[in-house]
MIDO-340427 format. One record per residue (C-alpha): x, y, z; residue number from 1. Coordinates in nm, 2 decimals, always signed. Layout:
<dogu <X, Y, Z>, NUM>
...
# end
This chain:
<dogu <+1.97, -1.96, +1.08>, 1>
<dogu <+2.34, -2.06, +1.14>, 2>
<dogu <+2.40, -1.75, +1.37>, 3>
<dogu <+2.08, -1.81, +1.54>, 4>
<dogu <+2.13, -2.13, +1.63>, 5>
<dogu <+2.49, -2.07, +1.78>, 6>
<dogu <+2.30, -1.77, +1.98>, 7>
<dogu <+2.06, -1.98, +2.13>, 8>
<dogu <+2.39, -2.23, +2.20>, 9>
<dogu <+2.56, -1.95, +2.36>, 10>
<dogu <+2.28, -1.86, +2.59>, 11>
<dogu <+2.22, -2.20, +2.69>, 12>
<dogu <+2.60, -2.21, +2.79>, 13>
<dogu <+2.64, -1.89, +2.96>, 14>
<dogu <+2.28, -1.86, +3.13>, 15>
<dogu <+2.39, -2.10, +3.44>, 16>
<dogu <+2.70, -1.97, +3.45>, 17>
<dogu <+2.54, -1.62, +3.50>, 18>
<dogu <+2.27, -1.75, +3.75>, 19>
<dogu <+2.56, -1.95, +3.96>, 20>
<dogu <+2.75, -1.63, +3.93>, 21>
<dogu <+2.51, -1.41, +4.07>, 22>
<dogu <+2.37, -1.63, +4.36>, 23>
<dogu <+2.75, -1.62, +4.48>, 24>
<dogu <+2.82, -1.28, +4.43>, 25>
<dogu <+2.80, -1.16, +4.73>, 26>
<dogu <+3.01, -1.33, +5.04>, 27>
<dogu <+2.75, -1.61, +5.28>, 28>
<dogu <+2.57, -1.41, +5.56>, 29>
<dogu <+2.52, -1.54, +5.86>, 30>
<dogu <+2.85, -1.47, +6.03>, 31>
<dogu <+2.71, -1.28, +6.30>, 32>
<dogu <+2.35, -1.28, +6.32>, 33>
<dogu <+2.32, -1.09, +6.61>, 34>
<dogu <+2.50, -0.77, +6.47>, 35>
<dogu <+2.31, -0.82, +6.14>, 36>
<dogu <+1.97, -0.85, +6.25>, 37>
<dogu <+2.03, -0.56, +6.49>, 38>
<dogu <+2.11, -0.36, +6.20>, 39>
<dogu <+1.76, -0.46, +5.98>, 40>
<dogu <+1.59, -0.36, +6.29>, 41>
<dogu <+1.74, +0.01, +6.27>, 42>
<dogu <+1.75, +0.07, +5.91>, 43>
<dogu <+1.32, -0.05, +5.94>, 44>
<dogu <+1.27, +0.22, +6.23>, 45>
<dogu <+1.46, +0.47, +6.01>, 46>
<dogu <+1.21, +0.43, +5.70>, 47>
<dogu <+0.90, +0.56, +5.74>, 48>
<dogu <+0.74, +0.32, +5.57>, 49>
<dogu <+0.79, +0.07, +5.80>, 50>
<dogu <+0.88, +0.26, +6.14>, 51>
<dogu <+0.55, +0.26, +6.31>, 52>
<dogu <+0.50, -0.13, +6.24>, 53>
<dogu <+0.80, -0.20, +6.38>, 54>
<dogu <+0.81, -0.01, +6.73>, 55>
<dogu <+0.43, -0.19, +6.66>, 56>
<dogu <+0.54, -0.51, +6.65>, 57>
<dogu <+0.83, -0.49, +6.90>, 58>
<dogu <+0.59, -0.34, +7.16>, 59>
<dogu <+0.31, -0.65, +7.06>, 60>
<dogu <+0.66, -0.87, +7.18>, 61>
<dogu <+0.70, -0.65, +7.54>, 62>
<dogu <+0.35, -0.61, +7.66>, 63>
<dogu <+0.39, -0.28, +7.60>, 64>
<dogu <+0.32, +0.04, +7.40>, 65>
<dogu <+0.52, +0.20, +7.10>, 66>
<dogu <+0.48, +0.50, +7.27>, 67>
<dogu <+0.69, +0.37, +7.58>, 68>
<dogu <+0.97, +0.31, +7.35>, 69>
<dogu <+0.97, +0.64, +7.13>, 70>
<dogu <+0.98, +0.78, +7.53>, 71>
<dogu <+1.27, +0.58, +7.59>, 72>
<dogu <+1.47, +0.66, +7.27>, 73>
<dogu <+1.42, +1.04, +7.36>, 74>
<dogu <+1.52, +1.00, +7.74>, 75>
<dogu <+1.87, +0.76, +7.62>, 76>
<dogu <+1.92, +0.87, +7.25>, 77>
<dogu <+1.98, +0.52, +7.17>, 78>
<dogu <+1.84, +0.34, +6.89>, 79>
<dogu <+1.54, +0.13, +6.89>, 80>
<dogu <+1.71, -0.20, +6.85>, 81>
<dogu <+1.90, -0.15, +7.13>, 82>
<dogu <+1.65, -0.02, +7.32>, 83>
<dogu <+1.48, -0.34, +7.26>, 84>
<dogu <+1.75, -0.59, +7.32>, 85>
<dogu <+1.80, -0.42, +7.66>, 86>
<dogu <+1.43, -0.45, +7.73>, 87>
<dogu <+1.44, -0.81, +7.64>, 88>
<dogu <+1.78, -0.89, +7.84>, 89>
<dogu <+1.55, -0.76, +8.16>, 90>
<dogu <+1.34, -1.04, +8.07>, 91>
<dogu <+1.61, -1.27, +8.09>, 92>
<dogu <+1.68, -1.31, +7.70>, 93>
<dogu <+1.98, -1.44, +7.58>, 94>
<dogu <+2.17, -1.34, +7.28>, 95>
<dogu <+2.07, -1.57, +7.10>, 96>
<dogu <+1.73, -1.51, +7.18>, 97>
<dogu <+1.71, -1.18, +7.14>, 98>
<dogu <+1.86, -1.21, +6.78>, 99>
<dogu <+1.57, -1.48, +6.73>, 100>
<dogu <+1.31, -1.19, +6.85>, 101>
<dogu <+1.50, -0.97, +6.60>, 102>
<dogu <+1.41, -1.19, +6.31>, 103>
<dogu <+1.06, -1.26, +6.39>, 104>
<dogu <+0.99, -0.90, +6.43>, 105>
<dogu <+1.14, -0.84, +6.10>, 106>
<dogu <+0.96, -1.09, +5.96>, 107>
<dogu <+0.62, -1.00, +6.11>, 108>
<dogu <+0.66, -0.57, +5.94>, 109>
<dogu <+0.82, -0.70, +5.55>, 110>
<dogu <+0.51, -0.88, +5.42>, 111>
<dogu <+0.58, -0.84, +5.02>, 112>
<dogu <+0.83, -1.00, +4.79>, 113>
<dogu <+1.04, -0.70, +4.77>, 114>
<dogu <+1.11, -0.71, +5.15>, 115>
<dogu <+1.43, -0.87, +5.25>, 116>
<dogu <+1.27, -0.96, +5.61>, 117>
<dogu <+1.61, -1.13, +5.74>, 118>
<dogu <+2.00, -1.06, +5.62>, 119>
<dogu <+2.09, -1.39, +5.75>, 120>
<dogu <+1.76, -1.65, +5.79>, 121>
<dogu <+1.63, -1.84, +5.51>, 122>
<dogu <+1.27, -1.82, +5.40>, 123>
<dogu <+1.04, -1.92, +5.21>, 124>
<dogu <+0.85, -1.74, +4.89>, 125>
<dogu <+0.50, -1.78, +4.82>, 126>
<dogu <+0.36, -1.49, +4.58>, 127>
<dogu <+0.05, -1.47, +4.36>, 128>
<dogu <+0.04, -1.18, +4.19>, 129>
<dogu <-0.24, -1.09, +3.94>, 130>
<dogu <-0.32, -0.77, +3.68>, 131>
<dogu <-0.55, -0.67, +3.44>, 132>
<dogu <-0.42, -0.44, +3.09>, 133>
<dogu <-0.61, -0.28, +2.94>, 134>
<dogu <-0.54, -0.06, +2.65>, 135>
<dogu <-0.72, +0.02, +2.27>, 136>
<dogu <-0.56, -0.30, +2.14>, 137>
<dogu <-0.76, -0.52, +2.42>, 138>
<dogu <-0.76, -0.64, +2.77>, 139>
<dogu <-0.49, -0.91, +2.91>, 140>
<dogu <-0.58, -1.07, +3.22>, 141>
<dogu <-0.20, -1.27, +3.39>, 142>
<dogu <-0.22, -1.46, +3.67>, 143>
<dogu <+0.17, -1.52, +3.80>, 144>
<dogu <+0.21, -1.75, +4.10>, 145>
<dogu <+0.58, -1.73, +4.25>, 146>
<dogu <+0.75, -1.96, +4.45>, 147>
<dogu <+1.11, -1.96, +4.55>, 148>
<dogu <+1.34, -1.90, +4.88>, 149>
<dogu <+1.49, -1.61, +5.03>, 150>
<dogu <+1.81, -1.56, +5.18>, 151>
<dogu <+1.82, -1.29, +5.28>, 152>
<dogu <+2.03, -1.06, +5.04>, 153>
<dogu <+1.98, -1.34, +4.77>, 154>
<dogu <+1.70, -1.47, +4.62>, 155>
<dogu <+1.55, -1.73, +4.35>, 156>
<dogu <+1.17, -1.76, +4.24>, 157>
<dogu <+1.02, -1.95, +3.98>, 158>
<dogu <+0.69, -1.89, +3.82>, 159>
<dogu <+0.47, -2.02, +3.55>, 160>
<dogu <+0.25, -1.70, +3.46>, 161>
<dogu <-0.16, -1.76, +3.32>, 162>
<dogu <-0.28, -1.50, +3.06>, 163>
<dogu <-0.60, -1.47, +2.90>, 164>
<dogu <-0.61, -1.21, +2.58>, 165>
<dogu <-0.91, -1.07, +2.45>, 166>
<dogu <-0.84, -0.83, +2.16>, 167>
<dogu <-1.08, -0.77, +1.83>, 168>
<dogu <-0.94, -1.09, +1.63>, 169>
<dogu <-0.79, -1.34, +1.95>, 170>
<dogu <-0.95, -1.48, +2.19>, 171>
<dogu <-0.67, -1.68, +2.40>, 172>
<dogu <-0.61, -1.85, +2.72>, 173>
<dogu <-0.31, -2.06, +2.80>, 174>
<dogu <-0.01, -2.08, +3.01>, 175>
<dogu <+0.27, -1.83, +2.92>, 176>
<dogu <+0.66, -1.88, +2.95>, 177>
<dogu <+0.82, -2.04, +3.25>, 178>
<dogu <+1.12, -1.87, +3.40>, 179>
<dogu <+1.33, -1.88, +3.70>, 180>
<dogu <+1.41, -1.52, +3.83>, 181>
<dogu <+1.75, -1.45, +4.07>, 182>
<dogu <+1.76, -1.16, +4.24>, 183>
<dogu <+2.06, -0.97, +4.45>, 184>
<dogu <+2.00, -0.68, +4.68>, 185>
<dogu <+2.26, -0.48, +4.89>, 186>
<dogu <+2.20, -0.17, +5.10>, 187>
<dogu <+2.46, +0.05, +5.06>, 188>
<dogu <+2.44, +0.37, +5.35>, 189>
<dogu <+2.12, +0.48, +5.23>, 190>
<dogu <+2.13, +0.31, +4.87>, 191>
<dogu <+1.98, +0.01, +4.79>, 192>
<dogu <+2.13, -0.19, +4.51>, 193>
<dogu <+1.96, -0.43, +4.31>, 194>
<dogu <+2.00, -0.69, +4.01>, 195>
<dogu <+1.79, -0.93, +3.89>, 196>
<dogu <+1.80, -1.19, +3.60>, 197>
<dogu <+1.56, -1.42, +3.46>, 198>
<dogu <+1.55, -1.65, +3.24>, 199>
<dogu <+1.22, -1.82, +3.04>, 200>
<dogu <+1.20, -2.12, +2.86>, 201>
<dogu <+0.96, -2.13, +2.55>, 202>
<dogu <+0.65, -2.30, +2.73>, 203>
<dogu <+0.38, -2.08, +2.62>, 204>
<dogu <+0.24, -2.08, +2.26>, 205>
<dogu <+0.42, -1.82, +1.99>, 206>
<dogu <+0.10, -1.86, +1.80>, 207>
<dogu <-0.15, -1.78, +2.05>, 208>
<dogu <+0.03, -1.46, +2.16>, 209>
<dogu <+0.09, -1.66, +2.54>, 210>
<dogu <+0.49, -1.67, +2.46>, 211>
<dogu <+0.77, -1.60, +2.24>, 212>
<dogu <+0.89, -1.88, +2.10>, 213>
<dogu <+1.24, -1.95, +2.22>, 214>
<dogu <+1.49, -1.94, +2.55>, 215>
<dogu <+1.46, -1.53, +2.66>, 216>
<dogu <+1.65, -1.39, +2.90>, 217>
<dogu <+1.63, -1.07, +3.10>, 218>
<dogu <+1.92, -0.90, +3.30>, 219>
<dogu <+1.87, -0.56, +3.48>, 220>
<dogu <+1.99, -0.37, +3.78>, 221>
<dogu <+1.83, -0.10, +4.00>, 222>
<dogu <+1.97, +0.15, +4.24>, 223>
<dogu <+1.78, +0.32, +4.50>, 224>
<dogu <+1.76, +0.58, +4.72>, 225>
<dogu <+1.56, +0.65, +5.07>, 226>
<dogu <+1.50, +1.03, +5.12>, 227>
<dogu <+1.23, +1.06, +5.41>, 228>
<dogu <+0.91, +1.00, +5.21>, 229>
<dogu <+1.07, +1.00, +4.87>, 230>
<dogu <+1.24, +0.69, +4.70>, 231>
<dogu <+1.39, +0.79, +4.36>, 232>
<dogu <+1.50, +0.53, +4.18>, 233>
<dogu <+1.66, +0.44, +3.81>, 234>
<dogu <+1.69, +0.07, +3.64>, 235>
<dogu <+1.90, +0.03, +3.33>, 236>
<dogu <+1.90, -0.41, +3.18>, 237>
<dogu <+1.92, -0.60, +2.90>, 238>
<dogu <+1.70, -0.83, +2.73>, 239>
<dogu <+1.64, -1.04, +2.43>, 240>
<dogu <+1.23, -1.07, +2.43>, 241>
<dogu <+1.01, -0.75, +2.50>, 242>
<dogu <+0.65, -0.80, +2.59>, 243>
<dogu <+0.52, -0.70, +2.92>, 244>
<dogu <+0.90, -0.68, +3.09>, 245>
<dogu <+0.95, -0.30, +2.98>, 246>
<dogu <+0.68, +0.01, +3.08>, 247>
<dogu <+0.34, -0.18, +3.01>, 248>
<dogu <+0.17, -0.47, +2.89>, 249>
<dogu <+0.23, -0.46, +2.50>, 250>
<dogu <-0.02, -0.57, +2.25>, 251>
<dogu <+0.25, -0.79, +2.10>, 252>
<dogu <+0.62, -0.97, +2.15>, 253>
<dogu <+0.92, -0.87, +2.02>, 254>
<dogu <+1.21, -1.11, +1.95>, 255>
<dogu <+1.54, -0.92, +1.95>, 256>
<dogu <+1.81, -0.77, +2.12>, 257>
<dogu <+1.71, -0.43, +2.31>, 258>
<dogu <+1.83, -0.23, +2.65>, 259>
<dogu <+1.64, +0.00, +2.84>, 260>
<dogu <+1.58, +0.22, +3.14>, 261>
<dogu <+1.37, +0.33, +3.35>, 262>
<dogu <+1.36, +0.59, +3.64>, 263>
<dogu <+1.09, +0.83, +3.89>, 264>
<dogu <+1.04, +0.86, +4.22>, 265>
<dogu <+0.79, +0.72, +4.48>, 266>
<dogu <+0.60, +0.90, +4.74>, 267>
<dogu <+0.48, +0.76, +5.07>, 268>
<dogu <+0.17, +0.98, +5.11>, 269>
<dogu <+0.09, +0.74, +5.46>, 270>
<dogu <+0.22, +0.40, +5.59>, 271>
<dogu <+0.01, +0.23, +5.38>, 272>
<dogu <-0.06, +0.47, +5.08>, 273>
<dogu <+0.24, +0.51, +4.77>, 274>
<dogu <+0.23, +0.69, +4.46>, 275>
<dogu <+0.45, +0.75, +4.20>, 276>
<dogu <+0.56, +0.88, +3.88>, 277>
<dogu <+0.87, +0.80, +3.59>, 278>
<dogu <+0.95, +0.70, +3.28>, 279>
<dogu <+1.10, +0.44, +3.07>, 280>
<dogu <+1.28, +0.39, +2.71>, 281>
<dogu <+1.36, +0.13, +2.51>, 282>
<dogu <+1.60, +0.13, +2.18>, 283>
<dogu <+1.64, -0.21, +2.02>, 284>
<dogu <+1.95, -0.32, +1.79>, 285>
<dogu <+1.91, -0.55, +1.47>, 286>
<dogu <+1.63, -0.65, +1.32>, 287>
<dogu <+1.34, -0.77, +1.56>, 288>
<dogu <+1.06, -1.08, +1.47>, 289>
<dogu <+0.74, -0.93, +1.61>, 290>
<dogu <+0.46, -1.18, +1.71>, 291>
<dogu <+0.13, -0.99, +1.75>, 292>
<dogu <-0.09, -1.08, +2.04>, 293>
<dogu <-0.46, -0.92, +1.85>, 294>
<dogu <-0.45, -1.18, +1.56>, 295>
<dogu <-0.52, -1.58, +1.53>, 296>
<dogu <-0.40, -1.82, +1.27>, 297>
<dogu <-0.76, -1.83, +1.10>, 298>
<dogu <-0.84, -1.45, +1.12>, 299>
<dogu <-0.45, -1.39, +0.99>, 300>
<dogu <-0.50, -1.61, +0.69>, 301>
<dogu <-0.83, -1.52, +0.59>, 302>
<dogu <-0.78, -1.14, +0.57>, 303>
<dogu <-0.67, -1.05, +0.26>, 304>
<dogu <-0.25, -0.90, +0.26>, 305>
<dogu <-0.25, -1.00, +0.60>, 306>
<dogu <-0.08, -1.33, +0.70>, 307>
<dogu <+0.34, -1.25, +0.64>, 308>
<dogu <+0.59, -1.46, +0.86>, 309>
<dogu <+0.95, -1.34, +0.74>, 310>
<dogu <+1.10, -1.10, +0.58>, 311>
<dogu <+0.97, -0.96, +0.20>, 312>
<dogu <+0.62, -1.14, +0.31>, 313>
<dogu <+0.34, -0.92, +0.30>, 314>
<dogu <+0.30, -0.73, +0.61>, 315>
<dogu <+0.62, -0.65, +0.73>, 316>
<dogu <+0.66, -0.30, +0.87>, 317>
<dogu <+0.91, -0.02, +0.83>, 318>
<dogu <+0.97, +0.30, +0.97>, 319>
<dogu <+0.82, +0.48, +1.29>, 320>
<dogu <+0.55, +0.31, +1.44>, 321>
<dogu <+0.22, +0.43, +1.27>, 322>
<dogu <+0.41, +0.52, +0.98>, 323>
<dogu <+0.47, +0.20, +0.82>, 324>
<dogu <+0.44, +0.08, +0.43>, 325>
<dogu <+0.16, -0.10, +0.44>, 326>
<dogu <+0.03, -0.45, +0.25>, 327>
<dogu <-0.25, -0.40, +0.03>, 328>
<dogu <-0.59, -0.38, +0.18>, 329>
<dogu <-0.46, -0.32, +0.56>, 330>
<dogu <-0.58, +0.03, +0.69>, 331>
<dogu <-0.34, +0.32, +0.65>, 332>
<dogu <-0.16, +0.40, +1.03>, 333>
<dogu <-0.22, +0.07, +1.17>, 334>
<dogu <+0.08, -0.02, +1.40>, 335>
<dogu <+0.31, -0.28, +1.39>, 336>
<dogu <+0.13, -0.55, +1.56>, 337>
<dogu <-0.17, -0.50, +1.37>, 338>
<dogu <-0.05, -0.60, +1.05>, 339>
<dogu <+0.00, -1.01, +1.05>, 340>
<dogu <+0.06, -1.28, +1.30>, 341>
<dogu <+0.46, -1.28, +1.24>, 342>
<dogu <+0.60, -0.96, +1.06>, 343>
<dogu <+1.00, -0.89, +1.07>, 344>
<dogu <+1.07, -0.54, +1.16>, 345>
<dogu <+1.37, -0.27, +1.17>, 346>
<dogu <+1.50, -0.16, +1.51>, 347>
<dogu <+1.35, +0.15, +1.44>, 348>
<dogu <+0.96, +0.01, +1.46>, 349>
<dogu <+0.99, -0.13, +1.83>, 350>
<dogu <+1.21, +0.11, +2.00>, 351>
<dogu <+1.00, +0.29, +2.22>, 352>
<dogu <+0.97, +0.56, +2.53>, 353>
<dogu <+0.67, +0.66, +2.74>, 354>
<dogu <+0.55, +0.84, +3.09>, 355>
<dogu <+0.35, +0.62, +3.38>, 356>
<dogu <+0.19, +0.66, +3.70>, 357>
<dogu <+0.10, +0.43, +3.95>, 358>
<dogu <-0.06, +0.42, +4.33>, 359>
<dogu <-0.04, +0.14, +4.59>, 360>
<dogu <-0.23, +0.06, +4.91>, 361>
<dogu <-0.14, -0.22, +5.16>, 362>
<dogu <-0.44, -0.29, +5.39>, 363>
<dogu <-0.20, -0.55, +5.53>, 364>
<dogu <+0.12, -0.67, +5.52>, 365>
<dogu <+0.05, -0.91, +5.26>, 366>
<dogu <-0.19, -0.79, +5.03>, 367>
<dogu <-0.12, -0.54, +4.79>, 368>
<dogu <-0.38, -0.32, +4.57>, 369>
<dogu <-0.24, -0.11, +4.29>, 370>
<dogu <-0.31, +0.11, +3.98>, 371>
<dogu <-0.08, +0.20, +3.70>, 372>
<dogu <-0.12, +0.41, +3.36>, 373>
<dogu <+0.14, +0.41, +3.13>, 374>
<dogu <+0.12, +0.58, +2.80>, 375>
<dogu <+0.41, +0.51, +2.50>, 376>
<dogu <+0.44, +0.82, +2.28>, 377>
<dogu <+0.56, +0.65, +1.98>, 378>
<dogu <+0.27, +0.39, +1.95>, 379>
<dogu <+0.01, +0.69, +2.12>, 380>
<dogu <-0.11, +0.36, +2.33>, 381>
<dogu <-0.23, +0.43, +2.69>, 382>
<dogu <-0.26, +0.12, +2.93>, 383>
<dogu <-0.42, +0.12, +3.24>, 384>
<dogu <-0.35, -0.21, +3.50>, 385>
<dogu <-0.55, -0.31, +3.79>, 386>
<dogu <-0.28, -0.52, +4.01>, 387>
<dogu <-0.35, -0.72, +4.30>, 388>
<dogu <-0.07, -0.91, +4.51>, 389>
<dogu <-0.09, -1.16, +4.78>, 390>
<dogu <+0.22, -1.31, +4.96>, 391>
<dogu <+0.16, -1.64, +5.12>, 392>
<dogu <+0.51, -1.68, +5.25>, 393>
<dogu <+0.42, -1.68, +5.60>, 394>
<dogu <+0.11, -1.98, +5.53>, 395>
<dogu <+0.32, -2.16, +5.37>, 396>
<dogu <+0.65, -2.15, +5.64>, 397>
<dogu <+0.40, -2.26, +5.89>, 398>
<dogu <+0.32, -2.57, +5.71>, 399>
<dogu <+0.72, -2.70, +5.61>, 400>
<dogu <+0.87, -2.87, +5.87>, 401>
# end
């Protein structure tokens, strides 16, 4: 208990300091916005994903065609972002104007959170993002609204994420844990490098599966790559709580330390169409406090060798997943989570690896459909999510002074 205690002390003491340090990492932008935003112009005509709704949007800005600047790049050999400031200066644009056109037209192709739409403007962030699990343990419904600002490499959010669980024993509906989320991003060439760290306070309820009891903190960075269509990718972080953070929504919450990775590659099969395929792993150190998300208190304590909360209580786990001994009366193979409310388990038990697949279409901007299977070998547990995301940044810019 001792040791606990000065861990959660020593979170609470270094967790700003790690926020602060992050949010300053990386030297103030905004030094000259001009050259900057000429340069988020050119690297969005140089991705496919977003060069067509760029020369789009510049044209919409012109009065004039895409197709009359794609003619003009051939016939100078210039880039688009200088073709377009030229085209603007005609109009009798100044510099600061044009770098103000620059922005907006930035601003009007990156419509989702994980756009950067401007390297030196501030923005807001208004996200509401919501899935649907659903796998042989049951279905969990989260509803995550996101607000926060952008600034361009930087970036804070916070959220208070809505879950409903429906599994054979729990039926639960509640808000989960609250957690402010920092995120860094800097284009390197043609890399993109990434961390993020958030940090959730212990709002939702241990005992109705909606959080995990304590202060959990997750730290993680991600390195990208742009080849044409093809964005491989691989993310290697930290964290202290694993639930639905880590490959798929997970029928339970594990307290404990762990790392993992994750890795694959996206394809862009149109402007609006992705797919993709990778994996992920996750090996946890110590001993880890598993909090299933299928049982209530009254179903746990009124099913016979079922209803352990610590160590040498009946239905704690050990070994592989599937494989554990198992408290009188509970059905040989049932997993970890399917044993009691609260089990202590070995590192061994929640360390985990698995395969996934997802697909994404964009109708718009700022809507986001998508589809993801995930299957974890060790636990033979395949989820499927339905995701949908909608980013209300630019209603809600319109309406701050």
């Amino acid at each position: 208990m001792a040791a606990r205690i000065q861990s959660i002390e020593f979170l609470m003491q270094t967790i700003p300091r790690i926020l602060t340090a992050l949010l300053l990492a990386l030297p103030l932008a905004g030094q000259d916005a001009f050259g900057d935003r000429r340069s988020r112009i050119d690297e969005l005509t140089a991705d496919p994903e977003t060069k067509f709704q760029t020369l789009d949007a510049m044209a919409a800005t012109l009065g004039t065609h895409r197709n009359r600047l794609i003619l003009l790049k051939k016939e100078s050999g210039r880039s688009f972002a200088e073709i377009y400031a030229d085209e603007l200066r005609r109009r009798g644009a100044s510099e600061p104007a044009i770098a103000e056109k620059f922005r907006q037209v930035a601003e009007m192709v990156v419509g989702t959170r994980s756009g950067w739409a401007d390297p030196t403007g501030l923005r807001p962030i208004a996200y509401i993002g919501s899935t649907v699990d659903r796998n042989s343990a049951g279905t969990f419904i989260t509803l995550a609204p996101e607000l926060g600002v952008d600034f361009g490499k930087r970036a804070i959010v916070v959220g208070v994420p809505i879950y409903r669980i429906s599994a054979t024993q729990r039926d639960s509906t509640g808000i989960g844990d609250a957690y402010v989320a920092a995120f860094l991003r800097q284009p390197v060439r043609r890399y993109d490098l990434g961390i993020a760290c958030t940090v959730s306070a212990p709002t939702g309820s241990k005992d109705e599966g909606l959080g995990t009891g304590r202060v959990s903190v997750d730290l993680n960075g991600t390195v990208q790559r742009k080849l044409e269509s093809l964005r491989p990718f691989v993310t290697g972080g930290y964290t202290n709580s694993t639930f639905n953070n880590i490959g798929y929504q997970r029928p339970f919450i594990s307290n404990g330390n762990a790392v993992y990775t994750s890795g694959g590659v996206d394809y862009t099969i149109r402007r609006r169409w992705t797919a993709g395929v990778g994996g992920f792993a996750l090996h946890a150190v110590g001993s880890q406090t598993v909090i299933s998300r299928m049982f209530s208190i009254p179903h746990a304590a009124a099913v016979p060798g079922v209803g352990g909360t610590g160590p040498g209580m009946p239905g704690m786990g050990h070994g592989t997943p599937g494989q554990q001994s198992m408290p009188s009366g509970t059905p040989t193979g049932t997993p970890i989570y399917g044993h009691a409310l609260i089990t202590t388990v070995t590192a061994q038990d929640v360390s985990d690896h698995g395969v996934a697949a997802r697909m994404s279409w964009s109708p718009r901007p700022d809507v986001t459909f998508s589809l993801r299977i995930a299957h974890s070998f060790p636990y033979e547990l395949t989820t499927i999510r339905f995701g949908i995301g909608l980013d209300v940044s630019r209603s809600l810019k319109r309406i701050l002074p």
